[in-house]
C-alpha positions, 0 to 999 in steps of 0.5 A: 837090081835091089838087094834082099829082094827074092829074085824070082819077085819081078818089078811087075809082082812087087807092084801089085803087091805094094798096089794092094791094101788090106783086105785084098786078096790075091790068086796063085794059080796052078798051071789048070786053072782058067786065070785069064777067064776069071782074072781082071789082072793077070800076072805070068809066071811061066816056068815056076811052081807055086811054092817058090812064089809063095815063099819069095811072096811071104817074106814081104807080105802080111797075111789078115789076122782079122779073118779066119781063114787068110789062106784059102785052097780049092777043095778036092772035087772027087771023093776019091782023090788024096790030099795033095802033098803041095798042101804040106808044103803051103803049110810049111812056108805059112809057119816059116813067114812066120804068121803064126796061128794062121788057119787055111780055109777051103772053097768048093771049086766053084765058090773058088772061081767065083772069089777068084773073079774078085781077087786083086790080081791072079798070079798064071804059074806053071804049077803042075800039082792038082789043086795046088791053088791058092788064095792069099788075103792082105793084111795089115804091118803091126810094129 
């Protein structure tokens, strides 16, 4: 055990993590989606929703202020379909790391699969919302 460290981050994750250099960009997965087809490195998270990854993720990570969109979502397929309110909550955790002016992009699902298939590593959650997933690009640490 280490201290200040989120419990739910396990030595695997931080690894990765720490393994990735700027411009990397990592894959946090609902439940749905197909991480072992598109994903060279998969990381299993079992039992956890993005959010709580997310939050314990941002407090170490640096997001890529040198690109307009660090944060990538899948766009909805159906025209019908509402924005997911998992999406407020993605918003909410981005503001509190303290990344400020951070612009969430959006990919068509096919265009998010095919970036997907190039990220660093796919974090597989248990996330039950619906297009709850996300794409995180690596930054740089400026002190």
């Amino acid at each position: 055990m280490l201290k200040g460290i989120p419990k739910i981050l396990s030595p695997e994750l931080l690894k990765t993590l720490m393994e990735m250099g700027h411009g990397d960009e990592i894959v946090i997965a609902d439940g749905n989606f197909p991480a072992v087809t598109f994903g060279k490195r998969v990381i299993r998270y079992d039992g956890h929703g993005i959010p709580e990854i997310l939050d314990a993720i941002l407090k170490f990570f640096p997001l890529d202020d040198y690109v307009e969109y660090p944060v990538l979502l899948m766009k909805i397929a159906r025209e019908n379909d509402q924005e997911p309110e998992i999406w407020k909550e993605y918003e909410s955790i981005i503001r509190k790391s303290n990344e400020n002016g951070i612009k969430i992009g959006f990919l068509e699902r096919f265009e998010f699969y095919e970036r997907a298939t190039k990220a660093f590593a796919i974090i597989a959650t248990s996330e039950e919302a619906l297009y709850a997933n996300i794409i995180l690009k690596k930054g740089v640490i400026r002190d």
